[in-house]
C-alpha positions in Angstrom: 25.6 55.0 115.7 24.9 53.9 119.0 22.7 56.1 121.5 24.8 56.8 123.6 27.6 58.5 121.0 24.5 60.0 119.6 23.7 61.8 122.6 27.4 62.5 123.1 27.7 63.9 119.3 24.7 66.0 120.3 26.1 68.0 123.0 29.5 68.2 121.7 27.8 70.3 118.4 25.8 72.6 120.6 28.8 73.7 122.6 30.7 74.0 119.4 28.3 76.6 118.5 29.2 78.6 120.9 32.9 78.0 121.8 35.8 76.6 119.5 38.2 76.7 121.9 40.2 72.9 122.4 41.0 72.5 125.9 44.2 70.1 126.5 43.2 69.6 130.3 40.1 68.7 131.8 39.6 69.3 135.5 36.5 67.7 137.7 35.7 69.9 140.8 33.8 67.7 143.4 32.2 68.8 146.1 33.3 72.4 147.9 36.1 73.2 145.6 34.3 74.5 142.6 36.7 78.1 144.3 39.6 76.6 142.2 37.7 77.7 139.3 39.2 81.7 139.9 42.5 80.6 139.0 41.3 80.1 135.6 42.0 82.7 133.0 38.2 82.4 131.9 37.6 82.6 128.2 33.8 81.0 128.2 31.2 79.7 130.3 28.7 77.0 129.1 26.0 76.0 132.1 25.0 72.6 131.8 21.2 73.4 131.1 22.6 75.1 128.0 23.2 71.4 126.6 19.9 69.6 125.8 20.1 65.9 126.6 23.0 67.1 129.6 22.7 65.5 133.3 22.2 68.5 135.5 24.1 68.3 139.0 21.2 68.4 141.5 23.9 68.5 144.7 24.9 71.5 147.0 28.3 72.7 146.5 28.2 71.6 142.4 28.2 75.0 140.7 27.0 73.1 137.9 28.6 74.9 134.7 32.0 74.0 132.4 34.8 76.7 132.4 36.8 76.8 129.3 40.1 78.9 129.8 44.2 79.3 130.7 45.8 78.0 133.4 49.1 79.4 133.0 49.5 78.5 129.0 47.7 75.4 129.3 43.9 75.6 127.7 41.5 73.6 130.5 38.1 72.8 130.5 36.8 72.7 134.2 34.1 71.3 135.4 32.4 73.4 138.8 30.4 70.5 139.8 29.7 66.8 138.4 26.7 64.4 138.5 26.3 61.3 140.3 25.1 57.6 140.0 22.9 58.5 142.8 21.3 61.3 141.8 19.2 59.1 139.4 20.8 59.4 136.1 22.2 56.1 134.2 25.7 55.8 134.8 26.3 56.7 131.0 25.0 60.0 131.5 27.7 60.3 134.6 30.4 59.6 132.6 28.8 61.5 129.5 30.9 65.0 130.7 34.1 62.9 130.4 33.6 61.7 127.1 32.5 65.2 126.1 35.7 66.6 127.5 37.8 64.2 125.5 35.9 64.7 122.7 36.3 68.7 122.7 39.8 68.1 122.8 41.1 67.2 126.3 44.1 64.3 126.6 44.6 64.9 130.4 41.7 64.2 132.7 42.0 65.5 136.7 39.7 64.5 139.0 39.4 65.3 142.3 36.8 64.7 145.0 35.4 64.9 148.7 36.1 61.3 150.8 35.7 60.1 153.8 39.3 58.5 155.3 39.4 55.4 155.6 42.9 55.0 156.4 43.7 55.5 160.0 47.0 57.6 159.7 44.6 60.2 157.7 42.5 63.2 159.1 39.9 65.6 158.1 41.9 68.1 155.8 44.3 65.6 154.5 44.6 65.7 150.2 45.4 62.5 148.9 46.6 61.5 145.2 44.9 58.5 143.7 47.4 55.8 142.6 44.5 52.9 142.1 41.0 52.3 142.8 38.8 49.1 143.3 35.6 49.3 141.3 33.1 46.4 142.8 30.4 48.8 144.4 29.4 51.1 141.3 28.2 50.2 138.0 30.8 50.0 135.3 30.6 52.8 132.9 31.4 50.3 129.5 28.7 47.4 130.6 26.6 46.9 127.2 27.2 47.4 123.8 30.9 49.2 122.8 30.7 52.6 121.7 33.5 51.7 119.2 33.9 55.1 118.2 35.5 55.8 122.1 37.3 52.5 122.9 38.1 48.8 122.6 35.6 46.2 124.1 38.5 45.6 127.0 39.9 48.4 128.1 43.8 47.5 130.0 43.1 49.1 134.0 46.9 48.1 134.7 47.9 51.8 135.4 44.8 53.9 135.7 46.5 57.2 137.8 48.7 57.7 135.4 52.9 57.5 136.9 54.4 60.4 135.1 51.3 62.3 136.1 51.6 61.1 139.9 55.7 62.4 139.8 54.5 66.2 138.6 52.0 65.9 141.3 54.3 65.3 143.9 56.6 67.8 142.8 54.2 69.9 143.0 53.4 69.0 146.7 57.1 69.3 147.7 57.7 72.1 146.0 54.7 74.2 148.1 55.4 72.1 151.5 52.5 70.6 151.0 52.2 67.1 153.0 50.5 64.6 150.2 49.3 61.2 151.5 48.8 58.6 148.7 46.7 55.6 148.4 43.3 53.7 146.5 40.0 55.0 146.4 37.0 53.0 146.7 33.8 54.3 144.8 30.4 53.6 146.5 26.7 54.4 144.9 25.9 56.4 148.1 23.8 58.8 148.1 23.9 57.0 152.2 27.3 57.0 154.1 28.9 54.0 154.4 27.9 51.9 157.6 30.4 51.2 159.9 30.8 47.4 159.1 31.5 48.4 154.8 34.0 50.4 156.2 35.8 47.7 157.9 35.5 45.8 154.5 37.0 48.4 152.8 40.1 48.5 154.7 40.1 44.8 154.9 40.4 45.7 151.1 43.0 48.0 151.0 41.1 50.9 150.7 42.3 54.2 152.2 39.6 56.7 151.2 36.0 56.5 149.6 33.2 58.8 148.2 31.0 58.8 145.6 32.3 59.8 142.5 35.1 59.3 140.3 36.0 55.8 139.6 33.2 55.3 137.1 34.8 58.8 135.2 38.1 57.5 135.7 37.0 53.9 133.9 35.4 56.0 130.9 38.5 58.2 130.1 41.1 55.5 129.9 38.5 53.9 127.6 39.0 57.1 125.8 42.5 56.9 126.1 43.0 60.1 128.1 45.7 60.4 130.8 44.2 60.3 134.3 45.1 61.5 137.6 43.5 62.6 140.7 43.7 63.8 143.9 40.8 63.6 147.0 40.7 65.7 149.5 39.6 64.1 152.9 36.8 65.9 154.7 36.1 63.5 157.6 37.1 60.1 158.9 34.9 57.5 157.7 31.8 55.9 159.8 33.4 54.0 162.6 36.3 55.9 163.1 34.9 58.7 164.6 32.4 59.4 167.5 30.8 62.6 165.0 28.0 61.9 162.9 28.7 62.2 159.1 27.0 65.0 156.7 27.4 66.7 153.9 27.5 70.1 155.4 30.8 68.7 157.4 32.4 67.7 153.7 31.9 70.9 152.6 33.2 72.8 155.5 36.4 70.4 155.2 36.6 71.2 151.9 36.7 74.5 151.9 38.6 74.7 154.6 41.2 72.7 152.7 40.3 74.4 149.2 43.5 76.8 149.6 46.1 74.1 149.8 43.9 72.3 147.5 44.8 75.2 144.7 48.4 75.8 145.1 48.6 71.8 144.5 47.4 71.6 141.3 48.5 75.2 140.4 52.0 73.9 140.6 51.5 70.6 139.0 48.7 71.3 136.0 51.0 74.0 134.0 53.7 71.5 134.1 51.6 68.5 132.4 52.6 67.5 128.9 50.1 67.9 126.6 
């Protein structure tokens, strides 16, 4: 057994002993939208310095703690808050929540996230649903040995954002008048902003919004073989594009200010996920 599953084995047991409950969903808050977490018909709550061995988000606005519960009569696992690359952990410890998640149970993964537009035709506020991502700027989760017990050696990244996914999603956004911008997400190692001249490679790239998060989870669970999808919610116009300097406290006020809109979106699509 490698160390990595070992680790992974590890925390799954200890919050076995205190919850047996098999979520179908998991959901990955990022940054000022841990509120969505409300909606959830709560049936327990495991903080992450419960798990020995578990990366502990160090980040404001990451609550920092997994929900397990109902939305509608779908059992989720939430996560209010995730760790990052930057914060100093290997990247096998970011993506150990994921694998942890699919382990409990979980076949869907969500993830959202705080980005910075990169995209012109986008603004501060906007929600965007992932339907690719390039991953050249962070580690990759699966570099060294296989955890064979997870995955194959090469995983297929054809369709990551899974389509059927993406169609409930959009419903969804219709359905509540929501406008819903699409596009690929680029995934840096921050914990610095982007300079102006990486964002002009990125949209040289195709890029249309990137943060620091996500990709590297998304990478893991299809490894897994979970379902993904994801939405971003963009907080501010990426370095360059604006004369306003960039900070975290401006994500967060975007993001909460967006965090209502934010809700009704995936409270309309999640309930309708097969599972």
């Amino acid at each position: 057994m490698s160390a990595i599953y070992e680790k992974l084995i590890s925390c799954c047991n200890t919050i076995r002993e205190k919850t047996d409950f098999q979520p179908e969903v998991a959901i990955v808050l990022g940054s000022g939208l841990g509120d969505f977490a409300r909606h959830i018909q709560v049936e327990c709550e495991i903080s992450y310095d419960e798990i020995p061995g578990f990366p502990v988000s160090t980040v404001p606005g990451h609550a920092g703690k997994f929900v397990f519960g109902y939305l509608s009569d779908k059992k989720v696992v939430c996560m209010k808050g995730r760790v990052h690359y930057y914060e100093g952990y290997p990247v096998s410890d970011v993506v150990l929540p994921i694998r942890l998640m699919g382990l409990l149970g979980a076949r869907i993964l969500f993830l959202t996230n705080a980005s910075g537009g990169v995209n012109k035709d986008f603004q501060a506020g906007d929600l965007m649903m992932l339907t690719d991502h390039i991953a050249l700027f962070a580690p990759n989760p699966l570099i060294g040995p296989n955890v064979e017990e997870l995955g194959v050696r090469f995983p297929d990244m054809t369709q990551v954002y899974d389509l059927d996914l993406q169609v409930l999603i959009r419903a969804s956004a219709l359905k509540q008048q929501i406008i819903l911008k699409e596009g690929v997400y680029a995934q840096l190692t921050g914990p610095s902003f982007e300079s102006p001249a990486e964002i002009r490679m990125l949209g040289s790239l195709g890029v249309d919004a990137v943060g620091m998060s996500t990709v590297v989870e998304a990478i893991a669970a299809r490894h897994m073989g979970m379902r993904v999808c994801g939405v971003s919610c963009v907080c501010n116009l990426a370095a360059g594009l604006s004369v306003n300097p960039l900070s975290h406290e401006e994500v967060q006020q975007a993001a909460d200010q967006a965090s209502e809109t934010f809700a009704k979106l995936l409270l309309g699509a999640i309930p309708r996920f097969p599972v």
